[in-house]
N, C-alpha and C positions, 0 to 999 in steps of 0.2 A: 504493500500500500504506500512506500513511503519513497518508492521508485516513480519520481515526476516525470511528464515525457516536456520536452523543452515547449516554450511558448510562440505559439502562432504569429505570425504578422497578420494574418487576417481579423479583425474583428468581426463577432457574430453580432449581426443587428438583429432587433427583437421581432420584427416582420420577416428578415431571412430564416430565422429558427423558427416561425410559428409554420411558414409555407413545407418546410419541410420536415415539420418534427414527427409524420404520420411514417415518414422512410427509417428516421432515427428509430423510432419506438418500434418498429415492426424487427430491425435487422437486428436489438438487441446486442452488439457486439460494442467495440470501443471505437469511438469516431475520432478522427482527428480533428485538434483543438481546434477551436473558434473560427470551422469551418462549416454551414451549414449548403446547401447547395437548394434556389430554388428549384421547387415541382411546377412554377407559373400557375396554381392554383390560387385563390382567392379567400382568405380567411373569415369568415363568416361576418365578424363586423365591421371591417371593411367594406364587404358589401353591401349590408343594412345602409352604410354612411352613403356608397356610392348610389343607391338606389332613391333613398332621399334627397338627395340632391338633386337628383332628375325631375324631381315632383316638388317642388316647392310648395304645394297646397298642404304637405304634410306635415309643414312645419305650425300648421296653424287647427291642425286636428287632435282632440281630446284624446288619450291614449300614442299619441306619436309625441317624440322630443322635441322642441323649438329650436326655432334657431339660436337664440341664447345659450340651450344645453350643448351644441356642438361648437360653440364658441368659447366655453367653460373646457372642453376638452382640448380644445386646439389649446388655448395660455398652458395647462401644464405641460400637454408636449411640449412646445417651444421651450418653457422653464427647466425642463429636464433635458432638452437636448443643451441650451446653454450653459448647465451646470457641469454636468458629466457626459452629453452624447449617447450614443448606443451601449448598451453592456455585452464586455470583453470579457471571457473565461478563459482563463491560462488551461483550462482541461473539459472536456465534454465527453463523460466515460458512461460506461453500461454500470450502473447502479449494483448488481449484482456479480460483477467480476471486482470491482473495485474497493466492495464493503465485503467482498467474502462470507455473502449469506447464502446460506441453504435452503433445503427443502421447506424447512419449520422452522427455520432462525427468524425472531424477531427484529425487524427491522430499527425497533429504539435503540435495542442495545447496540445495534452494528453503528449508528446515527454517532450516538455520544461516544463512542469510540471513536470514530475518524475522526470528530471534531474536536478530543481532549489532544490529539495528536498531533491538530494544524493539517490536516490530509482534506478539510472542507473546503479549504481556506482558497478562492477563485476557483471551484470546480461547480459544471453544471453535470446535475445526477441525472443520468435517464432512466425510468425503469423502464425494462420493455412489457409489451402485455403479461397480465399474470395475476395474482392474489397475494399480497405481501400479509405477513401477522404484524399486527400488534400485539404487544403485550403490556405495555406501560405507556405511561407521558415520557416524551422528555424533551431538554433543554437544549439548545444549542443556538451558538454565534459565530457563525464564519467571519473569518477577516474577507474584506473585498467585493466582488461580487461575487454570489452565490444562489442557486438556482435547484430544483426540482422540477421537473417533465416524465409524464406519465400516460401519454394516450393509452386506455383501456389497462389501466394500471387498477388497482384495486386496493386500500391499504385498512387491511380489516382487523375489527377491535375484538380482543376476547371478550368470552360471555362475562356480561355484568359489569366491563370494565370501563368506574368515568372518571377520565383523564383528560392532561394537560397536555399540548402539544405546544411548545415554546419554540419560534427561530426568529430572532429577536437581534438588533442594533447590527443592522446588516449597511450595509451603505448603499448596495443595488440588490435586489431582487427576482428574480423569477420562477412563476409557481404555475406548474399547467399543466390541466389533462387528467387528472386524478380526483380516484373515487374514496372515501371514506367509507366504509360499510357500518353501522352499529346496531344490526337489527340484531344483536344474539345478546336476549337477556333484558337487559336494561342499559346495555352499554351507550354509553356517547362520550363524546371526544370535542374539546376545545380548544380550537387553534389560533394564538398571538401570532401575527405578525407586524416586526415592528421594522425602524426604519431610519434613518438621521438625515437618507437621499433618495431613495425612488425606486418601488416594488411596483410591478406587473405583476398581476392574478388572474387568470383566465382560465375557464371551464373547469372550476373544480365544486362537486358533486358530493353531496350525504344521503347516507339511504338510511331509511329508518327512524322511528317516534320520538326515541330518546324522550321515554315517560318522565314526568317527573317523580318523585323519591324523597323529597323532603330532604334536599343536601343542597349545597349552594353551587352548583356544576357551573360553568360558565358558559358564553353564549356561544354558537356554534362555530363562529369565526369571528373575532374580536382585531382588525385592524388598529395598528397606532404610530401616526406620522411623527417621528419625533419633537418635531421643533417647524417653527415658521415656513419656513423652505420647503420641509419634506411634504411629499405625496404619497399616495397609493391608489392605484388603479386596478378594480375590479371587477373582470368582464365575466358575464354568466354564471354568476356562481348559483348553481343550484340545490333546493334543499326541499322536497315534495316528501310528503308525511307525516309529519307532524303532526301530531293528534293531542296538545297540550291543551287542557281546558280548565287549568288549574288557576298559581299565580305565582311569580316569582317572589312577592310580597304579598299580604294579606292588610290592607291599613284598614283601620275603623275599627268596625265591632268584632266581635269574636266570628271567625268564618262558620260555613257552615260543614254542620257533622260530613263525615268522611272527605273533606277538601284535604290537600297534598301539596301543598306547597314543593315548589322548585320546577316549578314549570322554566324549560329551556328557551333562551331568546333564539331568532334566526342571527342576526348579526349585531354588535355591539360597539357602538364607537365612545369611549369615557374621556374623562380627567385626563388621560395621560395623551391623547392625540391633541397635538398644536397643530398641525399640517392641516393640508388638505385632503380628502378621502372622497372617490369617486366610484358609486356602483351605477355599473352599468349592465343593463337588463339584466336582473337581477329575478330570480322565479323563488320563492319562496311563500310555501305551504303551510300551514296550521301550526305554526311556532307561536311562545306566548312573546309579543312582540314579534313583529317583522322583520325590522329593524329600528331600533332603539340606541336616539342620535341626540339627545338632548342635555347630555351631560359631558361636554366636550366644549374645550376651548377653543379649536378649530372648527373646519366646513364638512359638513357634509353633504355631497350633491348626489342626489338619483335622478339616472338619465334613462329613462325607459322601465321598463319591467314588470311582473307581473305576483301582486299579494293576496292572496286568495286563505281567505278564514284563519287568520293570525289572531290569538285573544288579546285580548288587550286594547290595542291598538296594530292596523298595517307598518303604519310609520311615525316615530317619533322625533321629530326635527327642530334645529332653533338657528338663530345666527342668522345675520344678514348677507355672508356669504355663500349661505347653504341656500339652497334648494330640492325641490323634490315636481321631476319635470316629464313630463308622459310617463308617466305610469297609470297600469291599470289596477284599481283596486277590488275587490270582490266579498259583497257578504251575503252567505247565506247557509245558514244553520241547516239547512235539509239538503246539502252535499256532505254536512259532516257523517264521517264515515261509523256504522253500526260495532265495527271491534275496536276504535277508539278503547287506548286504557284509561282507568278514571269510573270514577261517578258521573261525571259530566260533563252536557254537551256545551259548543263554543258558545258564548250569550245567555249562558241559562245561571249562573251564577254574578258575572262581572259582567259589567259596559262594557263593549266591544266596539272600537270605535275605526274610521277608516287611516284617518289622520287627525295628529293631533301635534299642536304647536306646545311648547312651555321652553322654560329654562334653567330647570332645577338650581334656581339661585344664581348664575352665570351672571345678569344683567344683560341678556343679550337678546336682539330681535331687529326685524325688518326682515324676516325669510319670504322666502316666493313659493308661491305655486301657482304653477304652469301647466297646462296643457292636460288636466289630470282627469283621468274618463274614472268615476266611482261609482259601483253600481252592487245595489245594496236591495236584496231579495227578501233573504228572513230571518230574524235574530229578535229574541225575547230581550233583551236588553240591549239598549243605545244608546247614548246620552247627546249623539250627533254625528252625522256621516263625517265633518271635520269641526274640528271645537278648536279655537284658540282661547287657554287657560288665562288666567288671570297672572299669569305670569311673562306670558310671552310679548307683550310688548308691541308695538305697530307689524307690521304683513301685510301682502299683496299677496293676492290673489287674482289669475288672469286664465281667463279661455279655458272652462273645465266646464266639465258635463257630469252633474250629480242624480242619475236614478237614485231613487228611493221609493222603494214600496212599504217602509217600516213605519204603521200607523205611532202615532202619537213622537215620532221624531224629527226633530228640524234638522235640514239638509245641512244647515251649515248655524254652528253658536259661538258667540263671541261674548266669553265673562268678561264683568268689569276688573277693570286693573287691581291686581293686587289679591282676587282670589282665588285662595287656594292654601296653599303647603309654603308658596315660595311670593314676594314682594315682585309687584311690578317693575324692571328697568326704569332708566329714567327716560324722558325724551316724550318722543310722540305716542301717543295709542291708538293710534287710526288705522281700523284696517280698512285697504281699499281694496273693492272686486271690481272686476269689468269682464263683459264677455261670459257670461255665467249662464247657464242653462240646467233649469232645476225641473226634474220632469219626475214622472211616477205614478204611481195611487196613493201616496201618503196623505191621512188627513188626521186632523185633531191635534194638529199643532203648525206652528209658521215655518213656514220653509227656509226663512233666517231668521235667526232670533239676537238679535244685538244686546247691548247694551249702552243706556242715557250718559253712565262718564265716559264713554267713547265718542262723543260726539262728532267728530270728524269722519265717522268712519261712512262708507258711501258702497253701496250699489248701481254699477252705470251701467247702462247697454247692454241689459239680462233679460233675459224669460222665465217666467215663472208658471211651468207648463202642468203642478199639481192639478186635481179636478177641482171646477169651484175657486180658480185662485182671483185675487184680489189687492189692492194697497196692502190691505190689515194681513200677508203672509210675509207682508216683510215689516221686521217690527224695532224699532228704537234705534233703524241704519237709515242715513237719509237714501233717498234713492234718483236717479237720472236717465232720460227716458227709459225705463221698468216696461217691458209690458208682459200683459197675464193669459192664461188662457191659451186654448190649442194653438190659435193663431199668432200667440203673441200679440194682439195689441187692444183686447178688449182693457177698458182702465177701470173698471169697478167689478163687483160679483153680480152671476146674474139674478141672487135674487135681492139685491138693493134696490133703492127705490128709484126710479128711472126722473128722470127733468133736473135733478139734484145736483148744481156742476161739483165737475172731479176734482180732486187735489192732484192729479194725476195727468200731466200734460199730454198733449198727441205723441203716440207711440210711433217711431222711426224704428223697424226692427231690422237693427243694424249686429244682433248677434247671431242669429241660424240664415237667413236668407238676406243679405245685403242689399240694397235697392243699387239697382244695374241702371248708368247713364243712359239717359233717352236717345232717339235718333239727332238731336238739335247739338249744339254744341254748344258745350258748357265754360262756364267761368269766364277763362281770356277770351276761349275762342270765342263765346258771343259779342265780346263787344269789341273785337277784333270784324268782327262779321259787321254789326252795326255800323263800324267805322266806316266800313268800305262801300257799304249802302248808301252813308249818306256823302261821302265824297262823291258817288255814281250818279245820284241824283243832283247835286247843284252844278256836278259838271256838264249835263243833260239840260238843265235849268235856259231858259231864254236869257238876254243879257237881261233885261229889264227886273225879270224875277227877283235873278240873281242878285240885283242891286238891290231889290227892297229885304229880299232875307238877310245881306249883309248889316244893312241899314239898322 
């Protein structure tokens, strides 16, 4: 192991190793360093990027990412190419000739050996296809850059076994292609990765519920950008299963009989990330929390993806450089799955909610959301498809599409500042939506529900397409042409009393079907037109005329 082979003058760029890491992982053997060779195929979100581009409508559709999300992505490229460039591995070896594991050899032990050794230290691991054991957590820091790849790799937990998977203050990063298995037992597995410069995450995969157990197990992937500079970028990570309906905390009153605390998050960004952290189309299943991003002094942005019956909340976010941008959200209790372990199903103990803003004491706010398609079937408990706490501070909110068929819940609630757990920031508390479309069968409560010390906060250029909707569904938010109804632009309910004028001005329904320029020409060009008219005519004019119009 301790036999280096000399270093490359090629550098492996992070798109030359993804094109062809399907040849690496299949041939299994020892490649020569920091050599990857393209196949001229196309990496999957490359193409999403390249296909959006071609369609510029899609930047402005509920469930797709904006153009702002793909501009959010471009600054850290450029920031990481200007810091350090592509990452360089002095070795890109076969995983299993290089660690000397066998048939049943645990891959931990083999890990923290090479790494107490220095034998980590600028090497990219490939495992070829196969089923690796786990048997423990463990800890590891390579100097340099350092890297795992694993198409159709498989890295599987003993029964019952929930562990820590630490590779932590790495400088550069890269992780891709590998599965985590923890369906035998109650096993789960939580993976830190941390960072001081810039980690790539792409396509890595958990199977299995990972019950909770009443132990404090940690979240399934827990990202942490060291300091201001650092990033992390995490493309597809997926995690379908989850059947947590517990609660990672129980506040208030005594729970109820047979709840189980230690319900597992999907991902976790805390305290310890200053960076920036980037998921991108992200698929994540019935975890308690989705991803849970509120307790961070850095950003954290979602750019696409898909959360479907996460308890808790889908997403938890704060900061004004965070965002949370085409995603699709999903609730409904009657896909929750019948062998779910537990007493209980998603919504039937705790609010369940889709999104939710706060700041666990941070002082932080001004987050966005963008383009977010939420659609919300059936769940016995809700407190609101998105709720900004009394903590989180001003937000924007733009171009989302809120289904709701959950009677007695408002599409979207905004507490007054300050309540809660944690003090309002300082500054503004206005939130502002535009472009909002609130549709459904939901009735028996407002489709927004505000609050009077937020006064600033405003609804502009929405639909309010509940049955029966009306001014009175949007309540203690000022609003701007609003309009209600199938059509969008009835301004009162229909059974008010008709001759009675509105509070409610003529509706311009400028957020689902935009009104298209007529055949005449508008703005300049009319009075561009005009112009020419009336030069045509006085120069047509008789002299005589012509003198008395000058006149």
């Amino acid at each position: 192991m301790s036999d280096r082979p000399p270093k490359s003058d090629l550098p492996t760029t992070r798109r030359a190793f993804l094109r062809s890491s399907v040849g690496i992982g299949a041939s299994g053997t020892f490649v020569s360093a920091g050599v990857a060779k393209s196949s001229g195929t196309i990496d999957p979100a490359t193409k999403r990027t390249q296909e959006t581009l071609r369609d510029g409508s899609r930047f402005e559709t509920p469930g797709q990412p904006s153009r702002a999300a793909y501009r959010a992505l471009a600054q850290i490229e450029r920031n990481v190419a200007q810091r350090s460039g592509s990452p360089t591995f002095d070795r890109v070896v076969s995983a299993i000739e290089y660690l000397g594991i066998g048939p049943n050899d645990p891959i931990d032990e083999a890990l923290e050996r090479a790494d107490a050794a220095g034998d980590l230290d600028g090497v990219l691991l490939d495992f070829p296809p196969g089923t690796y054991r786990l048997s423990d957590g463990f800890s590891i820091s390579p100097d340099g850059d350092f890297g795992i790849v694993g198409p159709r790799a498989t890295f599987r937990l003993d029964p019952d076994l929930r562990c820590e998977v630490k590779i932590h203050d790495l400088s550069r990063g890269l992780f891709e292609g590998f599965t985590f298995d923890q369906r035998a037992g109650r096993a789960a597995v939580s993976v830190l990765l941390s960072t001081d410069g810039h980690i790539d995450a792409r396509d890595l995969t958990y199977r299995g519920t990972a019950a909770a157990v009443d132990d404090d197990q940690g979240a399934l992937l827990r990202p942490v950008a060291e300091n201001r500079t650092a990033s992390i970028r995490i493309d597809d990570l997926h995690a379908r299963g989850g059947t947590n309906a517990g609660s990672h905390a129980w506040v208030g009153s005594d729970p109820p009989p047979n709840h189980v605390a230690g319900g597992i998050v999907g991902a976790f960004v805390g305290r310890a990330n200053e960076g920036v952290v980037q998921f991108v189309d992200p698929v994540l299943h019935g975890w308690e929390n989705g991803l849970y991003a509120t307790r961070t002094r850095g950003a954290v942005q979602v750019i696409g993806g898909r959360f479907v019956n996460n308890n808790n909340t889908a997403v938890r976010i704060s900061g004004a450089e965070s965002f949370c941008d085409g995603a699709t959200i999903v609730l409904d209790a009657q896909r929750w799955p019948d062998s779910h372990p537990g007493a209980f199903t998603i919504g039937e103990i705790q609010g369940v909610s889709a999104v939710r803003l706060e700041t666990g004491g941070l002082d932080k706010s001004g987050t966005q959301l963008r383009n977010l398609d939420v659609r919300a079937y059936a769940m016995q408990k809700c407190p609101g498809l998105v709720v900004y706490r009394g903590s989180a501070g001003a937000g924007r909110m733009r171009r989302c599409r809120l289904t709701n068929h959950l009677d007695g819940t408002p599409a979207i609630v905004i507490d007054p500042p300050g309540a809660g757990p944690y003090s309002a920031p300082p500054g503004s508390q206005a939130v502002r939506m535009d472009h909002i479309e609130i549709r459904g069968s939901m009735t028996s409560a407002p489709a927004v529900r505000g609050s009077t010390e937020r006064p600033n906060s405003l609804l502009a250029d929405s639909c309010i397409r509940i049955p029966d909707a009306g001014p009175a569904d949007v309540r203690a938010v000022r609003t701007r042409n609003v309009g209600y109804g199938a059509d969008c632009t009835a301004s009162q309910r229909i059974d008010s009393q008709f001759g009675v004028p509105s509070d409610v001005p003529a509706i311009r329904n400028t957020t689902v079907q935009p009104p298209s320029p007529g055949p005449g020409l508008p703005g300049l060009g009319v009075l561009v037109g005009l112009g020419a008219i009336t030069a045509y005519v006085m120069a047509t004019l008789p002299p005589i005329l012509r003198e008395k119009f000058r006149s």
